[in-house]
Jmol script that loads the backbone (N, CA, C; Angstrom):
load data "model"
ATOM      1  N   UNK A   1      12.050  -4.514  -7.564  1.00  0.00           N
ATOM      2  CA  UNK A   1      11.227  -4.171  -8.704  1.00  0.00           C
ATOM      3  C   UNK A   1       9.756  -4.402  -8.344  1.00  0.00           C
ATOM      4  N   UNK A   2       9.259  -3.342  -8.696  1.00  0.00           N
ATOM      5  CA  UNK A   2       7.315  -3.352  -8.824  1.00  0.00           C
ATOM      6  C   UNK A   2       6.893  -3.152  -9.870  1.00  0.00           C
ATOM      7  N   UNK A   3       6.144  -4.127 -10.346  1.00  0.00           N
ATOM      8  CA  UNK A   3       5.479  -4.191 -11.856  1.00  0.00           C
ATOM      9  C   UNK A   3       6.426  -2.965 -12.839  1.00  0.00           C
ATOM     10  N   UNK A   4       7.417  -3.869 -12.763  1.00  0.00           N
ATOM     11  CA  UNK A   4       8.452  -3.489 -13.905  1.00  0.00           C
ATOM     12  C   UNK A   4       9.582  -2.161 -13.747  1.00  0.00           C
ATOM     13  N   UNK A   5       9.043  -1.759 -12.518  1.00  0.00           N
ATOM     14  CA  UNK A   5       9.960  -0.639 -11.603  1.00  0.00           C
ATOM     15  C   UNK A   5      11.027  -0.595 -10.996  1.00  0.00           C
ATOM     16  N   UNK A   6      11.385   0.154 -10.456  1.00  0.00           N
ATOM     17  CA  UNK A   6      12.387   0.150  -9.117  1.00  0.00           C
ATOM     18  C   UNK A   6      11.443   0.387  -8.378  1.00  0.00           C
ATOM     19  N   UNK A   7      11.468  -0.295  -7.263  1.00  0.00           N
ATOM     20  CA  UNK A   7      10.549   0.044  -6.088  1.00  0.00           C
ATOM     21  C   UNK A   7      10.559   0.987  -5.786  1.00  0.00           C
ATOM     22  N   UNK A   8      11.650   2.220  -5.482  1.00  0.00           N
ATOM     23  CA  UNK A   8      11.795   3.576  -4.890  1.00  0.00           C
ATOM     24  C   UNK A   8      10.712   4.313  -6.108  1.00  0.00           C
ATOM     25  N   UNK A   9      10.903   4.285  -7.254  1.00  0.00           N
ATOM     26  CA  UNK A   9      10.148   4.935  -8.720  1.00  0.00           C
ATOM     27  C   UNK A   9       8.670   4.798  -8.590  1.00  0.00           C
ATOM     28  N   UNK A  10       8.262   3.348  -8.278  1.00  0.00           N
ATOM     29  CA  UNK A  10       7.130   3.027  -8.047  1.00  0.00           C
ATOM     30  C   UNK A  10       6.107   3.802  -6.574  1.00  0.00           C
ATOM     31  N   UNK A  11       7.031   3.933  -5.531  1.00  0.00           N
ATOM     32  CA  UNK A  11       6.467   4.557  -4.637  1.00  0.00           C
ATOM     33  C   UNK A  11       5.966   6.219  -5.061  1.00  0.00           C
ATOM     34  N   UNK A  12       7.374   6.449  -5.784  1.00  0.00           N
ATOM     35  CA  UNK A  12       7.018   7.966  -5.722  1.00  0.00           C
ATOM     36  C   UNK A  12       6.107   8.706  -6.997  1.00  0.00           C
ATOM     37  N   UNK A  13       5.833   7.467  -7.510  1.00  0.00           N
ATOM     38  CA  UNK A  13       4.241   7.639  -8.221  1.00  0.00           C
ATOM     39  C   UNK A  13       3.005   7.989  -8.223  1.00  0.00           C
ATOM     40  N   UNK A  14       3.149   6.902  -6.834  1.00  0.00           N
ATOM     41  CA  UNK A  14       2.040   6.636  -6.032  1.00  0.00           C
ATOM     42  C   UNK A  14       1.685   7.979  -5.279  1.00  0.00           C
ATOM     43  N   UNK A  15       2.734   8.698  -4.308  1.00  0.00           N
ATOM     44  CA  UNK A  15       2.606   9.416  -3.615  1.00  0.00           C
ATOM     45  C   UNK A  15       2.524  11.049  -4.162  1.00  0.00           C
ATOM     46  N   UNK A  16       2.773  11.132  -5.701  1.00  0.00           N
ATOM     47  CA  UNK A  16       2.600  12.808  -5.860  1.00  0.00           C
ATOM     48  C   UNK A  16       1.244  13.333  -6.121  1.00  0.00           C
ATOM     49  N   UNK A  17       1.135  14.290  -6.187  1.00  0.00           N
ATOM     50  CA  UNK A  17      -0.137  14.670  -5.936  1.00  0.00           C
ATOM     51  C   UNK A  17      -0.492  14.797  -7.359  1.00  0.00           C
ATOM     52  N   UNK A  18      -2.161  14.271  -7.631  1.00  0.00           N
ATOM     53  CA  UNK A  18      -2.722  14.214  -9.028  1.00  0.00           C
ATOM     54  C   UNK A  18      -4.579  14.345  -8.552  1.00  0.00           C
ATOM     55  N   UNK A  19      -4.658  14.827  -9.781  1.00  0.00           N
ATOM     56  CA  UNK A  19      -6.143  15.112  -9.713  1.00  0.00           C
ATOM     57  C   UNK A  19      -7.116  14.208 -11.121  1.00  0.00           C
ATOM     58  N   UNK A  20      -8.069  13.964 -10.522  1.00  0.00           N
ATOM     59  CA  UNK A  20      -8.441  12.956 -11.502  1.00  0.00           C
ATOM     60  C   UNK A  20      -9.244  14.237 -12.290  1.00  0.00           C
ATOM     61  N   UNK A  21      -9.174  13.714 -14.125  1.00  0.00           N
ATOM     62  CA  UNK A  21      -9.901  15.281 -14.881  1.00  0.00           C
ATOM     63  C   UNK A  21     -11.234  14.946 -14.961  1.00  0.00           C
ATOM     64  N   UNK A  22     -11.608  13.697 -14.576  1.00  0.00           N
ATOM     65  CA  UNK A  22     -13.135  13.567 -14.280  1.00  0.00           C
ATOM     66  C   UNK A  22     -13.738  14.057 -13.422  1.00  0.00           C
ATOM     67  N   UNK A  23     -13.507  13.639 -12.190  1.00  0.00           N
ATOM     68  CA  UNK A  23     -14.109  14.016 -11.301  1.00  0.00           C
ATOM     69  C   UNK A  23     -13.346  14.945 -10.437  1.00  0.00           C
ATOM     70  N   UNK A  24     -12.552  15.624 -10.677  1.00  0.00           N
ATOM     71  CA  UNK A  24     -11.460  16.592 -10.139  1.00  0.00           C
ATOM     72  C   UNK A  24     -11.519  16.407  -8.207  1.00  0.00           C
ATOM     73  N   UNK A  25     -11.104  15.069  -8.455  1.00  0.00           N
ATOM     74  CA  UNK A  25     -10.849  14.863  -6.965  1.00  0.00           C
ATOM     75  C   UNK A  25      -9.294  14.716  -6.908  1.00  0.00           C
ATOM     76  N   UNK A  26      -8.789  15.279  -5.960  1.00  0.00           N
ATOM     77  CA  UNK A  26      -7.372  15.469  -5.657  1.00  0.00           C
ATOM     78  C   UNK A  26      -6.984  14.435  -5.031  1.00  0.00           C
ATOM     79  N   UNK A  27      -6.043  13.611  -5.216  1.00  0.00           N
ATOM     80  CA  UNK A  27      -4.869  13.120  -3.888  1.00  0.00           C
ATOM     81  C   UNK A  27      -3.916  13.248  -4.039  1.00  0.00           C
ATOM     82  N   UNK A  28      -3.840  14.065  -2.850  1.00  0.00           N
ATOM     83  CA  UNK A  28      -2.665  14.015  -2.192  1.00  0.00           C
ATOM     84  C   UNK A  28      -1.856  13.070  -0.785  1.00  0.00           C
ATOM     85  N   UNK A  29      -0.907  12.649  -0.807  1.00  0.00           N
ATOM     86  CA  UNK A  29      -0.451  11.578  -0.378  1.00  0.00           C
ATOM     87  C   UNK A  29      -0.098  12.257   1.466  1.00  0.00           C
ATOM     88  N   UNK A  30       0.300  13.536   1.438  1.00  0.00           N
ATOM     89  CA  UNK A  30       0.621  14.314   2.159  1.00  0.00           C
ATOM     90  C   UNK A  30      -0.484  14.611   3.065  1.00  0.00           C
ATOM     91  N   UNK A  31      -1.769  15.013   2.247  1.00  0.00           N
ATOM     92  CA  UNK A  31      -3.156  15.649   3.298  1.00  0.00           C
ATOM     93  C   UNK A  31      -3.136  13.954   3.647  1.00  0.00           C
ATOM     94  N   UNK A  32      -3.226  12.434   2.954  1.00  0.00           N
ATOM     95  CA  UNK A  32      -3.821  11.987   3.484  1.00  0.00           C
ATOM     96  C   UNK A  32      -2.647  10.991   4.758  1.00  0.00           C
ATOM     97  N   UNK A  33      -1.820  11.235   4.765  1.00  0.00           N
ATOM     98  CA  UNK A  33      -0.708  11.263   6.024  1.00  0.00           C
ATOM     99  C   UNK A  33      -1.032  12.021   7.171  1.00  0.00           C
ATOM    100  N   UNK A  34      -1.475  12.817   7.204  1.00  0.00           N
ATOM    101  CA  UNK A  34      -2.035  14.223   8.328  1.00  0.00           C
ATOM    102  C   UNK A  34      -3.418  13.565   8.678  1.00  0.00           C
ATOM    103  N   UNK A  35      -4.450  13.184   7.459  1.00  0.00           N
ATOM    104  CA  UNK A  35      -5.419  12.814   7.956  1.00  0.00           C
ATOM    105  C   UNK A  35      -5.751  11.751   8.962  1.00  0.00           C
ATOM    106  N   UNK A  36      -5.149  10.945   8.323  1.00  0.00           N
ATOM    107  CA  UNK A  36      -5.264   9.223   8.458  1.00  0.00           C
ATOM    108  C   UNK A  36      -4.187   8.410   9.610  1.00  0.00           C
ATOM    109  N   UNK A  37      -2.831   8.678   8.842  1.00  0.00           N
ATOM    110  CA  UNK A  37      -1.853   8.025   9.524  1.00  0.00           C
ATOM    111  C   UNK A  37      -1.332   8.621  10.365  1.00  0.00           C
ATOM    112  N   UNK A  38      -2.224   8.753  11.711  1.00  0.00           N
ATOM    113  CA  UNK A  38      -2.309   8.944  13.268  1.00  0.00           C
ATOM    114  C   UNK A  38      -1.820  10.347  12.997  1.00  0.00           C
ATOM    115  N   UNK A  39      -2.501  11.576  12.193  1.00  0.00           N
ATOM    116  CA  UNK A  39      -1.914  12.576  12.441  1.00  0.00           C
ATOM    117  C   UNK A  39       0.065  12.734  11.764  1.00  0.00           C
ATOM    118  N   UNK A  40       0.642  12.013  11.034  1.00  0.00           N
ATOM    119  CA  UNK A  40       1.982  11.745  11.151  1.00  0.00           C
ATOM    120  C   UNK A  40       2.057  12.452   9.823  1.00  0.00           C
ATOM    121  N   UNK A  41       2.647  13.660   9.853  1.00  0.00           N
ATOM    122  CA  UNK A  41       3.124  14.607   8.397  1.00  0.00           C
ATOM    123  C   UNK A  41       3.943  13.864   7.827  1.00  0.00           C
ATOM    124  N   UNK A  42       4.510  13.202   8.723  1.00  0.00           N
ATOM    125  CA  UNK A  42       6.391  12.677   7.727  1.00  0.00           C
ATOM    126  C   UNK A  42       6.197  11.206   7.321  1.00  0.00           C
ATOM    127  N   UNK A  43       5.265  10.565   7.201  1.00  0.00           N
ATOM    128  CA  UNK A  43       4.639   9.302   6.625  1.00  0.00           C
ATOM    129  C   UNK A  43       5.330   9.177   5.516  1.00  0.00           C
ATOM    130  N   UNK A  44       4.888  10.277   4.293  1.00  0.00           N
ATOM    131  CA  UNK A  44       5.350   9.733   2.901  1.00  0.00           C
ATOM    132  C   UNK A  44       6.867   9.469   3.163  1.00  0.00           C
ATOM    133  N   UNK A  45       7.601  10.669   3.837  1.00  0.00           N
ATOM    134  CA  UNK A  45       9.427  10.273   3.960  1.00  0.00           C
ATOM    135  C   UNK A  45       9.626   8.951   4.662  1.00  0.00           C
ATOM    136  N   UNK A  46       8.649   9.118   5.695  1.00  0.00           N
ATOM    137  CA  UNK A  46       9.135   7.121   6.654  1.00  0.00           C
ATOM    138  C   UNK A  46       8.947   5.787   5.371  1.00  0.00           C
ATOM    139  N   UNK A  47       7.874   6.647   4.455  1.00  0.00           N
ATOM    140  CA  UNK A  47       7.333   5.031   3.591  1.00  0.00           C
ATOM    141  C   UNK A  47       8.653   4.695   2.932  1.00  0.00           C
ATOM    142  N   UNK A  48       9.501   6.532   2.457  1.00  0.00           N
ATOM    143  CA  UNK A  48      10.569   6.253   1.311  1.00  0.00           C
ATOM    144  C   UNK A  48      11.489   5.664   1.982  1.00  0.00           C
ATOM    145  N   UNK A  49      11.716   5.646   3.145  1.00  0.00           N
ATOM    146  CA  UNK A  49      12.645   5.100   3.923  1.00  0.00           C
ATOM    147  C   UNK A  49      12.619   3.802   3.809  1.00  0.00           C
ATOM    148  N   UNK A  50      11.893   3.135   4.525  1.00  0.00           N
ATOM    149  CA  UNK A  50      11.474   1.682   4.629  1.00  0.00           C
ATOM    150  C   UNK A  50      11.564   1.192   3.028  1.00  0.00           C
ATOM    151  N   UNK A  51      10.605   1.713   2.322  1.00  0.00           N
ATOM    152  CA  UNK A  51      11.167   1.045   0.625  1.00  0.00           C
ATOM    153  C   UNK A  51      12.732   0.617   0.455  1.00  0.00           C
ATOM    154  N   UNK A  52      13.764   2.088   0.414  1.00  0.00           N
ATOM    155  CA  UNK A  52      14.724   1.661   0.328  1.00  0.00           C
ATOM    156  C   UNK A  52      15.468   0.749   0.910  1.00  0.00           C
ATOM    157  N   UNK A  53      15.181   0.749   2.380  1.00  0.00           N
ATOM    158  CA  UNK A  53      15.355  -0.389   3.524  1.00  0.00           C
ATOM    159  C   UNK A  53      15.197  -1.486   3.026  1.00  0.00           C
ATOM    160  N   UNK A  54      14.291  -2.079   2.816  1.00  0.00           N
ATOM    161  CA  UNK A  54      13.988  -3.062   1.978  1.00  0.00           C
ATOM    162  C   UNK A  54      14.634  -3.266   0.878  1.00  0.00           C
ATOM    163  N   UNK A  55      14.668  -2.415   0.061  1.00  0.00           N
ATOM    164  CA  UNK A  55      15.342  -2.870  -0.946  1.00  0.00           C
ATOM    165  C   UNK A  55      16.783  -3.338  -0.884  1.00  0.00           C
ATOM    166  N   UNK A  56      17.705  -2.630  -0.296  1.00  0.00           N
ATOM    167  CA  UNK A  56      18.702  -2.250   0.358  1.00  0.00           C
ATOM    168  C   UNK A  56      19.237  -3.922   0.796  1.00  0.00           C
ATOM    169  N   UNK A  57      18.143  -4.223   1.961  1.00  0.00           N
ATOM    170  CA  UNK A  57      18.508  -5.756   2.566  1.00  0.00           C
ATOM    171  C   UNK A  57      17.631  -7.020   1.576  1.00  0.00           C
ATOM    172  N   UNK A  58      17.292  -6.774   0.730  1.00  0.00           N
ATOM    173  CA  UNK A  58      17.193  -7.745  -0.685  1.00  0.00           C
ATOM    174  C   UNK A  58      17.943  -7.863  -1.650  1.00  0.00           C
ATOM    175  N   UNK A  59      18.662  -6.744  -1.684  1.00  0.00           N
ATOM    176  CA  UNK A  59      19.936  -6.795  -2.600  1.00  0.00           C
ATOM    177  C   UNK A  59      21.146  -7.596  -2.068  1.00  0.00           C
ATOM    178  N   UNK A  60      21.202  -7.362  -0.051  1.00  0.00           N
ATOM    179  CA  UNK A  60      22.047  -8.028   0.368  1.00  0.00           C
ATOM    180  C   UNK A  60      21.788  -9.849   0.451  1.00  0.00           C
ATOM    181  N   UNK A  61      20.117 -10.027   0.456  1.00  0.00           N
ATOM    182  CA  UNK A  61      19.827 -11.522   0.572  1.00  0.00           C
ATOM    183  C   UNK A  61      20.739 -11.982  -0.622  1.00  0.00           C
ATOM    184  N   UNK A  62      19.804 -11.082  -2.018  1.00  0.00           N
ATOM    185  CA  UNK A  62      20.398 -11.816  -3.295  1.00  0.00           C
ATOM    186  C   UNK A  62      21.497 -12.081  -3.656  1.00  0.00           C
ATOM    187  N   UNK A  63      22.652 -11.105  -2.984  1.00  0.00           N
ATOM    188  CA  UNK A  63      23.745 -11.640  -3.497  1.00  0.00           C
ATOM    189  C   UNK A  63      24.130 -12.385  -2.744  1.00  0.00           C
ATOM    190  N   UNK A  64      23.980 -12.486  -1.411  1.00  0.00           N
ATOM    191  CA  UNK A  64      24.341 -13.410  -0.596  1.00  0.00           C
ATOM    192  C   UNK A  64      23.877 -15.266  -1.003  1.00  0.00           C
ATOM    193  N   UNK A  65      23.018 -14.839  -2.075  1.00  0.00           N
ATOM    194  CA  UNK A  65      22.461 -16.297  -2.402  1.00  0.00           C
ATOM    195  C   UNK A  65      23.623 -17.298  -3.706  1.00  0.00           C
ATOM    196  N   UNK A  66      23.591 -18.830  -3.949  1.00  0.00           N
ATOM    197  CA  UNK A  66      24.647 -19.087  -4.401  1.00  0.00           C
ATOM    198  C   UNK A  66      24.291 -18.986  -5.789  1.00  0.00           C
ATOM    199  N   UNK A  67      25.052 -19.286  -6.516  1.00  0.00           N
ATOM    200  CA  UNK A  67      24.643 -19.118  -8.123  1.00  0.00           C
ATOM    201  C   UNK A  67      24.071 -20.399  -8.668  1.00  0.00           C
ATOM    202  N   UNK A  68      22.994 -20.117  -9.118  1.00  0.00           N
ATOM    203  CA  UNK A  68      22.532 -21.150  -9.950  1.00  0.00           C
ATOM    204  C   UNK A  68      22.937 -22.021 -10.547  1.00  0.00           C
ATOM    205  N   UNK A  69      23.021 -23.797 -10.724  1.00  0.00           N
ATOM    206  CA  UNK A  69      23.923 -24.431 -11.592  1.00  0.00           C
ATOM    207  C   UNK A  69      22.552 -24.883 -12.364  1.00  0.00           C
ATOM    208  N   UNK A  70      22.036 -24.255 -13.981  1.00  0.00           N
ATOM    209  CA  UNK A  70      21.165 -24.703 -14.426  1.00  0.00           C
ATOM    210  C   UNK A  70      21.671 -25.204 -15.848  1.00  0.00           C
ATOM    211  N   UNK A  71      21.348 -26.899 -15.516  1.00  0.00           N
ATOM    212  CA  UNK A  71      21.936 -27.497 -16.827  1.00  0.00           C
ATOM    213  C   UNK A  71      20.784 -27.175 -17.624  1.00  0.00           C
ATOM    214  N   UNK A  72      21.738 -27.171 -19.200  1.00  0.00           N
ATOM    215  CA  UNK A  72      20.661 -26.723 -20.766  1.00  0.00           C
ATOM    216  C   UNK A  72      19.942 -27.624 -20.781  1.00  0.00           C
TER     217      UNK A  72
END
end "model"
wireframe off; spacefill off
backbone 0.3
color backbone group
């Protein structure tokens, strides 16, 4: 969870393309993968990857963890 999310939900927020109506500046998550991150088109898919990855082996920590004994 990210500020009240699923982490996967939260990423793909982040990454669609929106234009601000003020100043009608665009981002896109895509041009700035090509730009920035060494030339690499497939950035946004590696990020979704790794999110779930993560998530994936936090689900396995948590359950792997023991249950709480919290007296009232």
């Amino acid at each position: 969870m990210v500020n009240g999310k699923p982490a996967f939900e939260w990423v793909m927020e982040r990454q669609c393309v929106k234009a601000d109506k003020a100043s009608v500046i665009v981002n896109d998550a895509n041009r700035y993968a090509i730009e920035t991150a060494g030339s690499n088109p497939a950035y946004p898919l590696e990020l979704f990857q790794r999110v779930i990855t993560v998530s994936l082996e936090t689900m396995k920590i948590v359950r792997s963890l023991p249950a709480l004994d919290i007296a009232p």
